[in-house]
C-alpha positions as CSV (number, residue, x, y, z in Angstrom):
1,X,35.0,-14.0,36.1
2,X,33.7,-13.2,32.9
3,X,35.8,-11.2,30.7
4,X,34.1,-7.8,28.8
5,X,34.7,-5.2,26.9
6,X,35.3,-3.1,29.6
7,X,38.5,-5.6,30.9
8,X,39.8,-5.2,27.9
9,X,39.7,-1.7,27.6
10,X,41.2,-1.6,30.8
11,X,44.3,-3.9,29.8
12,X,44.5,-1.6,26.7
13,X,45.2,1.7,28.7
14,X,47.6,0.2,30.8
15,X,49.4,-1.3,27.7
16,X,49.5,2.7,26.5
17,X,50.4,4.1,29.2
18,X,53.0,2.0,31.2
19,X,51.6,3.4,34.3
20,X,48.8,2.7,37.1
21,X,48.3,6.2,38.1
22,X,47.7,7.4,34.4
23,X,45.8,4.5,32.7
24,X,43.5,4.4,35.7
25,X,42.6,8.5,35.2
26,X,42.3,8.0,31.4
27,X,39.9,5.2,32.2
28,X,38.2,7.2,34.7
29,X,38.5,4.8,37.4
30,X,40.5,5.4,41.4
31,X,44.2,3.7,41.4
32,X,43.1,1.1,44.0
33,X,40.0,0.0,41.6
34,X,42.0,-0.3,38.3
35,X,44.6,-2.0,40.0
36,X,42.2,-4.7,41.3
37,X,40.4,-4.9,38.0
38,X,43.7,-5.6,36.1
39,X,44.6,-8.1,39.0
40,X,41.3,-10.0,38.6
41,X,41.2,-10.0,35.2
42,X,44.9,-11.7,35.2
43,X,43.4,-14.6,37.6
44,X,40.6,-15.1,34.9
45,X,43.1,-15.8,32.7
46,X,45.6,-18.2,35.0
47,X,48.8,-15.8,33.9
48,X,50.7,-12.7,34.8
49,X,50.0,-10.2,31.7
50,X,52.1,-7.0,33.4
51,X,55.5,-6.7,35.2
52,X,55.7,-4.5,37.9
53,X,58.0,-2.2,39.4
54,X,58.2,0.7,41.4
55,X,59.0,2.8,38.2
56,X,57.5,0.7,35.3
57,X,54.7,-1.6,33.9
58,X,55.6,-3.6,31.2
59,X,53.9,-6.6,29.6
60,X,55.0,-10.3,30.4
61,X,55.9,-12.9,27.2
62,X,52.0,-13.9,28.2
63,X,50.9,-10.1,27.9
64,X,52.6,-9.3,24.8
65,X,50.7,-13.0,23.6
66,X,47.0,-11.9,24.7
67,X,47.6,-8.1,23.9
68,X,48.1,-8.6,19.9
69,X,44.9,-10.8,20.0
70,X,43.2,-8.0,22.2
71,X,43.9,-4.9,20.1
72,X,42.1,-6.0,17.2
73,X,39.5,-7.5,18.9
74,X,38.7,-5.2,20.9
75,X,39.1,-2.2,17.4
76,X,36.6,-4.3,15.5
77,X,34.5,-4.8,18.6
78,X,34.5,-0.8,18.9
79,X,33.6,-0.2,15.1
80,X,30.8,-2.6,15.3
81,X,29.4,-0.5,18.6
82,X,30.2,3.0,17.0
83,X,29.0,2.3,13.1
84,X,25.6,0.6,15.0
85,X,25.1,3.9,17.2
86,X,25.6,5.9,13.7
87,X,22.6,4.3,12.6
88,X,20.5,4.3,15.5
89,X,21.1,8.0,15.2
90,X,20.1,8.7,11.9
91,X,24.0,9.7,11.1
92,X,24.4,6.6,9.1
93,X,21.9,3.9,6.5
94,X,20.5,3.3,3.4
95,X,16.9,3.6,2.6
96,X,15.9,2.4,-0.8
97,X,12.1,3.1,-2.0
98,X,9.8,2.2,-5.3
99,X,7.2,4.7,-6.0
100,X,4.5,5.8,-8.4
101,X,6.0,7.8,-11.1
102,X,3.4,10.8,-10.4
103,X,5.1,10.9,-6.7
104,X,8.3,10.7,-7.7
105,X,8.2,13.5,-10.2
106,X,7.0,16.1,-8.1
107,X,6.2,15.5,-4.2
108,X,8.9,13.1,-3.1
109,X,11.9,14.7,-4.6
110,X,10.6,17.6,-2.0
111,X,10.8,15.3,0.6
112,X,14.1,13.6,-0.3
113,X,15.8,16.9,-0.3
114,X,14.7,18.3,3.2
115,X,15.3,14.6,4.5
116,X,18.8,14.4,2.6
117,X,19.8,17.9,4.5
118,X,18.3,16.8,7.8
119,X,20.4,13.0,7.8
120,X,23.3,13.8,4.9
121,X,25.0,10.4,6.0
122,X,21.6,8.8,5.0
123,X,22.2,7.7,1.4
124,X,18.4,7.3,-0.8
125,X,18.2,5.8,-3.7
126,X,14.3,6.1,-5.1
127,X,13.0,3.7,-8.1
128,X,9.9,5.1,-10.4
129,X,7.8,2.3,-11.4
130,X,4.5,1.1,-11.8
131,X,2.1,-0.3,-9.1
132,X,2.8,-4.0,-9.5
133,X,6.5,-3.6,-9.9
134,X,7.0,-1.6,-7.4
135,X,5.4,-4.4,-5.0
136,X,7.7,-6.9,-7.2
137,X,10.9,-5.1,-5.9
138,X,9.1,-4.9,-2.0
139,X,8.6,-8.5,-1.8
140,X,12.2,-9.2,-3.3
141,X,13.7,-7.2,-0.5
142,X,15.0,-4.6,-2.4
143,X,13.4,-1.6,-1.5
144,X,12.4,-0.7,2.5
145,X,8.6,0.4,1.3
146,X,6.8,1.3,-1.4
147,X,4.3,4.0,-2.6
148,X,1.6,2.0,-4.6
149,X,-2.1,2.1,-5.7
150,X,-3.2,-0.7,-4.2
151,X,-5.8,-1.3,-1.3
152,X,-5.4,-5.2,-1.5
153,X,-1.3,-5.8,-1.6
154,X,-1.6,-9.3,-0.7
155,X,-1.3,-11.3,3.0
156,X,2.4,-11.1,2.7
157,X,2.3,-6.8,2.8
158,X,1.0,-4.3,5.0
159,X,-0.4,-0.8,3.3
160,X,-1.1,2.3,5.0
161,X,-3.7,5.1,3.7
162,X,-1.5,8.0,2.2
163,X,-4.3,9.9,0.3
164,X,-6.6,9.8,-1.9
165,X,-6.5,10.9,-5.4
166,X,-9.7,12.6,-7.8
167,X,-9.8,12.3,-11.2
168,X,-10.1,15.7,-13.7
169,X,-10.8,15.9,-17.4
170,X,-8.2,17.2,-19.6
171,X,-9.2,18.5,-22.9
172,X,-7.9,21.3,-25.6
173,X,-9.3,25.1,-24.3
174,X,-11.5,25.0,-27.7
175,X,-13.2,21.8,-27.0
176,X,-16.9,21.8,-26.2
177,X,-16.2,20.1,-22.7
178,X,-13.8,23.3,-21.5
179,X,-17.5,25.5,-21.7
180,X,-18.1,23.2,-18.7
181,X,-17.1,24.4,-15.3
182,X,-18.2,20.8,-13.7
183,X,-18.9,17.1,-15.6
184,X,-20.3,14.1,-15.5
185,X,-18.7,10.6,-17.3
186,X,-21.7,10.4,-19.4
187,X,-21.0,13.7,-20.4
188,X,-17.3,12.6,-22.1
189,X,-18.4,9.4,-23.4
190,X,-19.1,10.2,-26.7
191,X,-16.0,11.9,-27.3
192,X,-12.3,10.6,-28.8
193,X,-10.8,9.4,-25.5
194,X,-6.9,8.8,-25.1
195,X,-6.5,6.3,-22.1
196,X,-3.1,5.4,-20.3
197,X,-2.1,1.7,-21.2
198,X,-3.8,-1.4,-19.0
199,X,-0.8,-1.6,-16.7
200,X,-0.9,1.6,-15.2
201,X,-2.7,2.3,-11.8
202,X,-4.2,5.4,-13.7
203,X,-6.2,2.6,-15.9
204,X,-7.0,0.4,-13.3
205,X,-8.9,3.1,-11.5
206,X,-10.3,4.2,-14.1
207,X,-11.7,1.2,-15.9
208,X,-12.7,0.2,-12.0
209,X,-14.8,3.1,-11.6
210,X,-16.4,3.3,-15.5
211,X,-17.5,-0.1,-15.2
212,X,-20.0,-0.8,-17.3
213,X,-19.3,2.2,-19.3
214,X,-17.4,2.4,-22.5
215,X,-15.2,5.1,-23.3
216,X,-14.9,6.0,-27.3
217,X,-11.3,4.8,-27.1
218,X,-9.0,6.2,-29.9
219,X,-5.5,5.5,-28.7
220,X,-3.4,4.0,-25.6
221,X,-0.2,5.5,-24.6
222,X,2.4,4.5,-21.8
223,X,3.8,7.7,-20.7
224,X,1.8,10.8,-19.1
225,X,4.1,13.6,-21.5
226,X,3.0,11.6,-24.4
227,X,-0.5,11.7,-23.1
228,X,-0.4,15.5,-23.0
229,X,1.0,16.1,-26.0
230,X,-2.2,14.2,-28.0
231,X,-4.6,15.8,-26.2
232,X,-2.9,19.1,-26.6
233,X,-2.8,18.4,-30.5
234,X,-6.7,18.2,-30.5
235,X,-6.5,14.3,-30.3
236,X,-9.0,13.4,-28.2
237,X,-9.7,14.2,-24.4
238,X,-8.6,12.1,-21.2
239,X,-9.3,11.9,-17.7
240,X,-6.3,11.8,-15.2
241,X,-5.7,11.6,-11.2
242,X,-4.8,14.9,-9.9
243,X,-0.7,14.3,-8.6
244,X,-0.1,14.0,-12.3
245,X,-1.8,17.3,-13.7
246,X,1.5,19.2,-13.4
247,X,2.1,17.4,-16.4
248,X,-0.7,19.1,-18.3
249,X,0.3,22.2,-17.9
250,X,0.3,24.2,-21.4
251,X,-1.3,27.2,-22.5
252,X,-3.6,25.5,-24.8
253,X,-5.2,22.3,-22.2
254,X,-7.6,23.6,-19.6
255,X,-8.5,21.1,-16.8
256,X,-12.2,20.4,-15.2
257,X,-13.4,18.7,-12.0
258,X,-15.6,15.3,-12.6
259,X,-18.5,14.3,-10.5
260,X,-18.3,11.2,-9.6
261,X,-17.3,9.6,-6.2
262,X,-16.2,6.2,-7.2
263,X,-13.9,7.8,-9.5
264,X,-10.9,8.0,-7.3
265,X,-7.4,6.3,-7.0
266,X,-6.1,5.5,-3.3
267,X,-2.1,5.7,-2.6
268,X,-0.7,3.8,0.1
269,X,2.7,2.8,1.8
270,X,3.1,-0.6,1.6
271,X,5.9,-2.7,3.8
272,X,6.4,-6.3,4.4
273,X,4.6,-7.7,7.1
274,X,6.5,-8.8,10.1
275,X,9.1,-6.9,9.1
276,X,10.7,-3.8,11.0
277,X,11.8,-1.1,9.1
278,X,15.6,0.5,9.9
279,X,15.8,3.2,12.0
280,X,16.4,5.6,8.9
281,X,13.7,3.6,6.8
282,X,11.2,4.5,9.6
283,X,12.1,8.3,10.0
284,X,11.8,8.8,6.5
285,X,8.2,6.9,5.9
286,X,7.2,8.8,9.6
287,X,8.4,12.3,7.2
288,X,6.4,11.1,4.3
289,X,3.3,10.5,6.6
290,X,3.5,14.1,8.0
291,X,3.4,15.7,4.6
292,X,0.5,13.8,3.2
293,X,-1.3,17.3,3.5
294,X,1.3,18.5,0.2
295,X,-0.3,16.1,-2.1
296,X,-3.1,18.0,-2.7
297,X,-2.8,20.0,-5.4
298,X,-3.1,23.7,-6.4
299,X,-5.7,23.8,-9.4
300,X,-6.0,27.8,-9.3
């Protein structure tokens, strides 16, 4: 006979409850089938466990021996079977996640507090970054997925389509591009251009797409908020993807569609290959797929 959880359980109620007729209704079982389970299960083991009388049931120096060993075994065997099932049903986990900084300043914090109020045992933890590093801190096996800009990830990553982003010229409401309703990048070359730094997935498209056109470069900065602020000051104009024009929202900056198709930056969820995602990892990126449509954004 092979011993199992169930056995055990078994042995447990009738430890509790001194009594056939009782541990066999808490276990849900008929007298005559508990009794033979308790019997059988003593055979497996070559020793008594219980004492028997007419009135009482109480454990042998051998049941006293297997039942300390059983109790805890069988309580750790339990928490393992009931913290696994907390998971499976979204009740329990951890889901970590590197994303673009445009994303995570508007769009995902949406989506983290609907998914935080649908799974509250579900702790998230979300890391802003830049494209590379946030592929860095996927392969690492720190984060479950990532949001990047990047079709090609490498052989080691799978990336799935999440949208794809246009690019808009920002420039001061007095500038001579705002009398424009619609533009060309011929049309912006010749003025003072602010561009994000080399790093960013904002440049990458950008110099991507230009190529072999040169930009009248004036300035580099690292941070969108500092990018509005110069071109709010008269600095020079720029050209941005559309999840970060939130950012350029003053009085003073008006914002104007570009013509150009190849002009575009693609966003995708990236995992490791071969991997499987936790049960909480997958209902989140499934939630984050479903609400692609909120990316686009409002430019009335």
């Amino acid at each position: 006979m092979n011993i199992s959880s169930r056995d055990l359980q078994l042995f447990l109620a009738l430890v509790d409850e001194k009594n056939f007729t009782r541990a066999a209704e808490r276990c849900n079982l008929s007298q005559s089938a508990f009794s033979t389970r308790i019997g059988a299960l003593e055979t497996a083991l070559g020793e008594r466990l219980f004492d028997r009388t007419t009135r009482t049931v109480e454990l042998t120096p051998e049941g006293h021996l297997f039942s300390s060993s059983v109790r805890n075994l069988y309580d750790e065997f339990s928490a393992v079977i009931n913290n696994f099932r907390e998971h499976a049903a979204r009740r329990k986990g951890r889901i970590a996640v590197a994303a673009l900084p445009s994303l995570c300043a508007a769009w995902l914090p949406r989506i983290y507090a609907s998914f935080r109020q649908q799974y509250p045992g579900i702790e998230l933890t979300l890391t802003d970054t830049l494209s590379m590093q946030c592929l860095g801190l996927l392969r690492a096996g720190e984060v479950d997925f990532a949001l990047a800009a990047t079709a090609d990830p490498g052989e080691d990553l799978d990336a799935q389509l999440l949208y794809v982003d246009s690019f808009y010229l920002v420039c001061r409401h007095d500038h001579p591009l705002a009398q424009h309703q619609f533009l060309q990048m011929e049309d912006i070359g010749n003025h003072p251009f602010i561009h994000m730094n080399r790093l960013s997935s904002v440049r990458h498209s950008l110099d991507a797409a230009l190529h072999p056109l040169t930009l009248r470069t004036c300035m580099e900065v690292e941070h969108l908020a500092t990018l509005a602020g110069l071109v709010a000051s008269g600095a020079g104009v720029t050209v941005v993807p559309s999840l970060t024009l939130f950012q350029f929202q003053r009085q003073e900056l008006v914002v104007r569609p570009i013509g150009d198709a190849r002009l575009a930056r693609s966003i995708y969820l990236v995992r490791r290959r071969g991997r499987s995602l936790s049960v909480a990892a997958r209902a989140l990126w499934e939630d984050i797929m479903a609400r692609r449509d909120e990316l686009s954004p409002d430019l009335t």
